[in-house]
C-alpha positions, 0 to 999 in steps of 0.5 A: 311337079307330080310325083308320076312327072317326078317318077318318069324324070328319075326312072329316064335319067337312071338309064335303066331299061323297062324291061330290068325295072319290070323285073326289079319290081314287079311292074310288068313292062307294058305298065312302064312303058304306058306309064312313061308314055303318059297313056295310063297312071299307076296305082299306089302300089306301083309307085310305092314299089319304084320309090323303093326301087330307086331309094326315093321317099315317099312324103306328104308335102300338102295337107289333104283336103276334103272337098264338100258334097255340095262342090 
């Protein structure tokens, strides 16, 4: 599962709306909503913000790999 599936799972099972996330983070609500929505991602900042919002760590699982030029 993705970190953005993981996000939209805890932000819909908090019971919180968009609009007290948006006021809490500083995310406009329209970005939740598209988020949740599966229309548009959020940048990093973004999804470091909701972590913090909701007490969530942020972690590396996999090792980053970078992919050749040729590829």
């Amino acid at each position: 599962m993705s970190i953005a599936d993981q996000l939209k799972m805890f932000i819909r099972q908090s019971g919180k709306n968009n609009n007290r996330i948006a006021v809490a983070t500083g995310i406009s609500r329209s970005a939740i909503g598209r988020f949740l929505s599966g229309e548009r991602g959020l940048d990093l900042v973004s999804i470091e913000k909701l972590a913090a919002y909701f007490n969530l760590e942020l972690r590396q699982t996999k090792p980053l790999t970078k992919k050749s030029k040729g590829a």
